[in-house]
C-alpha positions as CSV (number, residue, x, y, z in Angstrom):
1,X,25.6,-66.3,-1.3
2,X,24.1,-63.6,-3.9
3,X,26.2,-64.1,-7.2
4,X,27.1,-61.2,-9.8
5,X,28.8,-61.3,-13.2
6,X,31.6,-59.0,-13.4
7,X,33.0,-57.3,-16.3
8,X,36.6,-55.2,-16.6
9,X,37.2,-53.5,-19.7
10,X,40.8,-53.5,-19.3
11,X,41.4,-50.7,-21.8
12,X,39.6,-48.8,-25.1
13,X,42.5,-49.1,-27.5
14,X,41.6,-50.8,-30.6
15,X,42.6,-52.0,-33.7
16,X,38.9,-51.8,-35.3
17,X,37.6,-48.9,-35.7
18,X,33.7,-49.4,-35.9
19,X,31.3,-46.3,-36.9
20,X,28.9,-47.8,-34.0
21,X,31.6,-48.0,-31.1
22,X,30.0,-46.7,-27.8
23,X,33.9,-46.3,-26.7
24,X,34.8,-43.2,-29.1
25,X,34.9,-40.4,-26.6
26,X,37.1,-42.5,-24.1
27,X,39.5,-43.4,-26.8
28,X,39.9,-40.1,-27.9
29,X,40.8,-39.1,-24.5
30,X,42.4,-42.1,-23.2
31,X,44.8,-42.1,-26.8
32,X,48.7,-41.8,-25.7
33,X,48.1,-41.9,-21.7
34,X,49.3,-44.3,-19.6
35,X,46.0,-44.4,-18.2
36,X,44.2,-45.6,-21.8
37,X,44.4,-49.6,-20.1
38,X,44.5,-50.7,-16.8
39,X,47.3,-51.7,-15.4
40,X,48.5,-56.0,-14.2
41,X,48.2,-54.2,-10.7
42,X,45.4,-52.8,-10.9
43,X,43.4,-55.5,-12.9
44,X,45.0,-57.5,-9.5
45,X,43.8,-55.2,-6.8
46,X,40.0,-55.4,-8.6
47,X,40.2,-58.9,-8.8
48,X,41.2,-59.5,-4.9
49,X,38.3,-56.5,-4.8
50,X,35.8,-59.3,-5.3
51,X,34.8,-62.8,-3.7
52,X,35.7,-64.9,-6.9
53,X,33.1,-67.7,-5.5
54,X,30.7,-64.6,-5.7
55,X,31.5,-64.0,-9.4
56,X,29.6,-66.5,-11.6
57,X,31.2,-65.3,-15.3
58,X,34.0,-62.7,-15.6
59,X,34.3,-60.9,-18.4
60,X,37.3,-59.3,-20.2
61,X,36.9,-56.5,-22.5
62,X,38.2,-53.7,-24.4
63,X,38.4,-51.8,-26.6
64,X,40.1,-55.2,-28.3
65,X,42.1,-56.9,-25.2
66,X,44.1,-59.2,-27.5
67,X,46.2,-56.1,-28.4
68,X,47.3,-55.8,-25.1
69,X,50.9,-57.0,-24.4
70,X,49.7,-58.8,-20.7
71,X,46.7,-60.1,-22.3
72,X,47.6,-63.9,-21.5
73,X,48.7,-62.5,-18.4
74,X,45.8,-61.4,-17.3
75,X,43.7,-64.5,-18.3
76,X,46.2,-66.1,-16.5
77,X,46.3,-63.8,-13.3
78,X,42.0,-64.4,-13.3
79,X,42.5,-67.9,-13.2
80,X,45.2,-68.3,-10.6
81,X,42.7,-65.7,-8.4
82,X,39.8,-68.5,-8.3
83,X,38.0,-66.9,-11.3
84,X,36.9,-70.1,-13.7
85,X,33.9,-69.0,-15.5
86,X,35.9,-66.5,-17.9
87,X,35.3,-65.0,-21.4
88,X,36.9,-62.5,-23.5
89,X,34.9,-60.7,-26.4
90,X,37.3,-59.8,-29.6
91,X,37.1,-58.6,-33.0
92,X,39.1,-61.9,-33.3
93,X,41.6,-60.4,-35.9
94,X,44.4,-61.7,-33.4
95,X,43.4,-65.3,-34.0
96,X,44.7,-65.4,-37.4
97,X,47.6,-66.5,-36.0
98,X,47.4,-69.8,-35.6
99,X,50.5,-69.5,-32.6
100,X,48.3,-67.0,-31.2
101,X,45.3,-69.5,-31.3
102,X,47.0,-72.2,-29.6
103,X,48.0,-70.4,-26.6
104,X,44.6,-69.2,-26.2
105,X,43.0,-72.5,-26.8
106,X,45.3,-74.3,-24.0
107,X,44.0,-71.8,-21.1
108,X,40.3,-72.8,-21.7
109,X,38.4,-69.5,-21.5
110,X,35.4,-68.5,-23.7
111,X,35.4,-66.2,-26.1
112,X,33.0,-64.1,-28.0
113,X,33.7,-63.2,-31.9
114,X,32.3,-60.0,-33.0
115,X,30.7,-60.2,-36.7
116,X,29.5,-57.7,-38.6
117,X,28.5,-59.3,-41.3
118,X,29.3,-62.3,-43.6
119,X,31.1,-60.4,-46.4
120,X,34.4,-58.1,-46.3
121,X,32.4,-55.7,-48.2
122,X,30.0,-55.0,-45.4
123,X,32.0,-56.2,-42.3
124,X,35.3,-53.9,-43.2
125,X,32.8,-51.3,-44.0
126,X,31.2,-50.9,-40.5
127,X,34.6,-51.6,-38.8
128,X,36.9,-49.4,-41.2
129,X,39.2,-51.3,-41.0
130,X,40.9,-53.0,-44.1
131,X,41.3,-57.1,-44.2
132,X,39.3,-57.2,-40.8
133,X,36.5,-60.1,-42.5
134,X,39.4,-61.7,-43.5
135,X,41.6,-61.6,-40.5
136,X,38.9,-62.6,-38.0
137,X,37.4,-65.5,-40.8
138,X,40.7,-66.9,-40.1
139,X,40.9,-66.6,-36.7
140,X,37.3,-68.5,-36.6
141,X,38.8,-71.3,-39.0
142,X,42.1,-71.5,-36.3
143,X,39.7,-71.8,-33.1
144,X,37.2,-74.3,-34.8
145,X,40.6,-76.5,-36.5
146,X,42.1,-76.6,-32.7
147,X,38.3,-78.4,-31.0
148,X,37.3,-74.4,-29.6
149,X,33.9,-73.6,-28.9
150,X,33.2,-70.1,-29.7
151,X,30.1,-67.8,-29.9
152,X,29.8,-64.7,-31.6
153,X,28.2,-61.3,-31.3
154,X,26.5,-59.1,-34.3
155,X,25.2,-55.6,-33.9
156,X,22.3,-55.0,-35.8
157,X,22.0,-51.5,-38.0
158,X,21.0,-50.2,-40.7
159,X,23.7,-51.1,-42.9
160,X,23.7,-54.7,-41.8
161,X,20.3,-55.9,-40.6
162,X,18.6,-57.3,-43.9
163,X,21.5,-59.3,-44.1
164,X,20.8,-60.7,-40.3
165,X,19.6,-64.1,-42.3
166,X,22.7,-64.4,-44.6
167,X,24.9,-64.2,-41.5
168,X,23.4,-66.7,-39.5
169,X,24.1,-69.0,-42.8
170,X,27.7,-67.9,-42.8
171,X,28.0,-68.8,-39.7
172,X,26.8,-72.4,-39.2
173,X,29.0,-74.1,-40.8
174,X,31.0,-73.0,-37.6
175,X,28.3,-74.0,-35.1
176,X,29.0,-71.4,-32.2
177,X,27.4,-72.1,-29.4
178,X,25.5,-69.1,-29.6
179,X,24.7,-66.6,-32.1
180,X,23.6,-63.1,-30.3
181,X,22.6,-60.0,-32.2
182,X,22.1,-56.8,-30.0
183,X,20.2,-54.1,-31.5
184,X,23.0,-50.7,-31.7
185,X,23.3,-48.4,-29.1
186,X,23.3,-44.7,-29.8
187,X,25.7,-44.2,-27.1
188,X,29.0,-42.0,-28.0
189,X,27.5,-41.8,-31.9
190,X,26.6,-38.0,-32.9
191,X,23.4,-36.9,-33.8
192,X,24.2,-36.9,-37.4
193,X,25.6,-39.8,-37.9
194,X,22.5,-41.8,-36.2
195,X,20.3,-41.8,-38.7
196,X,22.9,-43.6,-41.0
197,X,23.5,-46.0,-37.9
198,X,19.8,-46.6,-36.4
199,X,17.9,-49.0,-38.5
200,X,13.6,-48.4,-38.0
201,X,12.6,-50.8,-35.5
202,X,9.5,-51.1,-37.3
203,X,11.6,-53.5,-40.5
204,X,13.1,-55.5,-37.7
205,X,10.0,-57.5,-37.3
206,X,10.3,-59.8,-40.7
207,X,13.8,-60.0,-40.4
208,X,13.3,-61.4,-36.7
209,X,10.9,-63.9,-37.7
210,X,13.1,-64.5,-41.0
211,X,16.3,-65.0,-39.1
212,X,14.5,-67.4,-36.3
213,X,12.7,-69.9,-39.1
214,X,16.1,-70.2,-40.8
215,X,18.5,-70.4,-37.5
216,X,15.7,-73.8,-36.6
217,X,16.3,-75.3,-39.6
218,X,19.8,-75.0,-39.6
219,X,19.8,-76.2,-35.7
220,X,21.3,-72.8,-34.9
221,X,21.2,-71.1,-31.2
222,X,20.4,-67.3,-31.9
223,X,19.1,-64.4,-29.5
224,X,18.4,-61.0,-29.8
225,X,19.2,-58.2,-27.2
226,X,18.0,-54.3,-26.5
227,X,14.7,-55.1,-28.4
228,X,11.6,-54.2,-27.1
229,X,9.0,-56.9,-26.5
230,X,6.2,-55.8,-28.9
231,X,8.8,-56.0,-31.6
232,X,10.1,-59.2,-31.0
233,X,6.5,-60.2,-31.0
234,X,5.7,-64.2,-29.7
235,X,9.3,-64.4,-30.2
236,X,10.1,-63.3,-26.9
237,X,11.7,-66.2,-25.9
238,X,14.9,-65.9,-28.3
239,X,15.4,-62.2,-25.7
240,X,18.8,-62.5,-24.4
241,X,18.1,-60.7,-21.3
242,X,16.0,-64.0,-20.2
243,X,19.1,-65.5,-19.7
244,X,20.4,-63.1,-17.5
245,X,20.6,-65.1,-14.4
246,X,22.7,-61.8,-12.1
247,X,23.3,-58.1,-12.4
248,X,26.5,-56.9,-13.8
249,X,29.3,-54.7,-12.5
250,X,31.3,-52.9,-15.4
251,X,34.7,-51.2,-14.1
252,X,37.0,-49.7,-16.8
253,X,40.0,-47.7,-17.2
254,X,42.4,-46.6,-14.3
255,X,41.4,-42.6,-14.6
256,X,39.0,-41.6,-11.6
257,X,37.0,-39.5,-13.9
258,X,36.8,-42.4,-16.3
259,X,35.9,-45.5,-13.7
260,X,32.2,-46.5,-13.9
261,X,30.3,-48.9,-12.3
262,X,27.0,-49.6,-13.7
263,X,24.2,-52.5,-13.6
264,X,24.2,-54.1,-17.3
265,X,20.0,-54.8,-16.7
266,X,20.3,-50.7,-16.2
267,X,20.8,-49.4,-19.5
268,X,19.9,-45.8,-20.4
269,X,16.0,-46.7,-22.1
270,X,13.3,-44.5,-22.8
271,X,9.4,-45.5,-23.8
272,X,7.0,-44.1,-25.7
273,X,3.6,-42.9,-24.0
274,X,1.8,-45.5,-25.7
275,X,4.2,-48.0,-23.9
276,X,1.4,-47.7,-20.7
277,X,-1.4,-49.4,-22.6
278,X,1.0,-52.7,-22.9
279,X,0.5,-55.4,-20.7
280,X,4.3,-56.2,-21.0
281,X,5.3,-52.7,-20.3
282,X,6.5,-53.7,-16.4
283,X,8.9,-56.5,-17.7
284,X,10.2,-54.3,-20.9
285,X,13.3,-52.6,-20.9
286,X,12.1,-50.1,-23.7
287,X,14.3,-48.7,-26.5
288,X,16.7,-46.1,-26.6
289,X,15.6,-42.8,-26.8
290,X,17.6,-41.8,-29.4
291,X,15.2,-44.1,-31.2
292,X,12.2,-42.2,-30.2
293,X,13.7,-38.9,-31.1
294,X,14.5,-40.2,-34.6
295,X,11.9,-42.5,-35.5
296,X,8.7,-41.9,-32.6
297,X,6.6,-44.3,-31.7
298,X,6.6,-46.0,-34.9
299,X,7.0,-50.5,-35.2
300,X,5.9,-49.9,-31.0
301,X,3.0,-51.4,-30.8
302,X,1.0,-52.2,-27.1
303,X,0.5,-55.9,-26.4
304,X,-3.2,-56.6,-25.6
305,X,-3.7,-53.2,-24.2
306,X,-4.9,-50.3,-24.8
307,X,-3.6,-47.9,-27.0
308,X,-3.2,-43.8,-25.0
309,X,-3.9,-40.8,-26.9
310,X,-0.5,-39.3,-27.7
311,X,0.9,-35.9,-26.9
């Protein structure tokens, strides 16, 4: 029996509103349509769409799903359809209310907090959205006081990633059961606004190996994602994409011309020419090529191989 992992992004509205959201364009023309979220029905007819024994982990998404008026529904509706293996990722503002908390808490499902960083001053910054840090620190202290296990999810730029070590600090004292950070995606952010946004993957290297020797001592699980090997250097092992046991189907919204499928291990990466003297190059998934664009080749260096002319 080949398994999948299968992800349904039920809908893009949102009460964040973070300058790095790869969901902008779809909000925009989703906003005040019926077809902005997907419908109990049709969240139903995908999930009787798939072999739930097939599915190893199901993931429900938004925009911000707790916002949604059916959300317990449809963690509910999952369940009762065979799905067992299910997490929800939220900007965890919802949680603050400690009601709120226990009904999520008593339906067992994992969810994945999304932190920005580990003060209001930078966290409400990148998600422009007033009393967010505060809202979702809340929601954290509710899910830890109630026995939840939790992980969160921090994406790295250029306004946050020096502060990479000072957030896996923050967050200890919660002890999630993972703490990811996935380098930002251009995707859906305009061409002037990405050099504000991309940090140089050339000063991620300290900060990786920073973040690593203080996540040990401190007993902390932490992976990176969408950075290329070289980068992460003989740190390859804390890539999340080693852990990626299946491919991933993503279906969202209820508009035809909206509905995408896509493979997760797929992502739209681009690699520089001096990529082909790396003897990793096969098993790399590159770097965006918005990177490229803005920043060239520069922090891509080829591991024990030889180094091409360039163009």
């Amino acid at each position: 029996m080949k398994k999948q992992d299968l992800e349904i992004a039920a809908g893009f509205d949102c009460n964040n509103n973070c300058i790095f959201c790869s969901n902008q364009s779809a909000r925009k023309l989703c906003r005040g349509k019926e077809t902005s979220r997907l419908s109990l029905k049709k969240i139903e007819y995908i999930l009787d769409s798939h072999n739930s024994k097939e599915v190893d982990n199901l993931f429900l998404v938004g925009g911000e799903l707790t916002i949604f008026k059916n959300f317990f529904q449809i963690i509910k509706l999952a369940k009762t359809k065979g799905y067992s293996n299910i997490t929800i990722v939220t900007n965890g503002r919802m949680f603050k209310n400690i009601n709120f908390a226990k009904k999520f808490c008593k339906m067992k499902t994992g969810v994945v907090f999304s932190v920005h960083g580990c003060t209001a001053q930078i966290h409400n910054k990148l998600t422009r959205s007033p009393l967010s840090f505060e809202q979702l620190v809340t929601g954290m202290n509710n899910i830890k006081s109630l026995g939840c296990i939790f992980s969160t999810n921090t994406v790295i730029n250029k306004m946050n990633y020096k502060q990479i070590p000072e957030i896996i600090n923050f967050l200890s004292k919660y002890n999630p059961s993972l703490m990811l950070f996935s380098l930002v995606s251009p995707v859906d952010i305009t061409k002037e606004k990405l050099k504000n946004i991309l940090p140089r993957p050339k000063n991620l290297n300290d900060i990786i190996k920073k973040s690593i020797s203080i996540a040990k001592k401190l007993n902390q699980n932490i992976k990176f994602m969408d950075i290329p090997l070289c980068i992460m250097g003989k740190y390859e092992n804390y890539m999340h994409e080693n852990d990626f046991k299946h491919d991933r189907k993503v279906i969202a919204t209820e508009r035809k011309d909206l509905l995408y499928l896509k493979n997760k291990k797929e992502k739209e990466k681009s690699k520089s020419i001096i990529c082909a003297g790396c003897k990793k190059n096969k098993d790399c998934f590159g770097i965006w090529k918005e990177y490229i664009e803005l920043y060239g080749d520069e922090g891509l260096k080829p591991i024990d191989g030889i180094t091409t002319n360039k163009y």
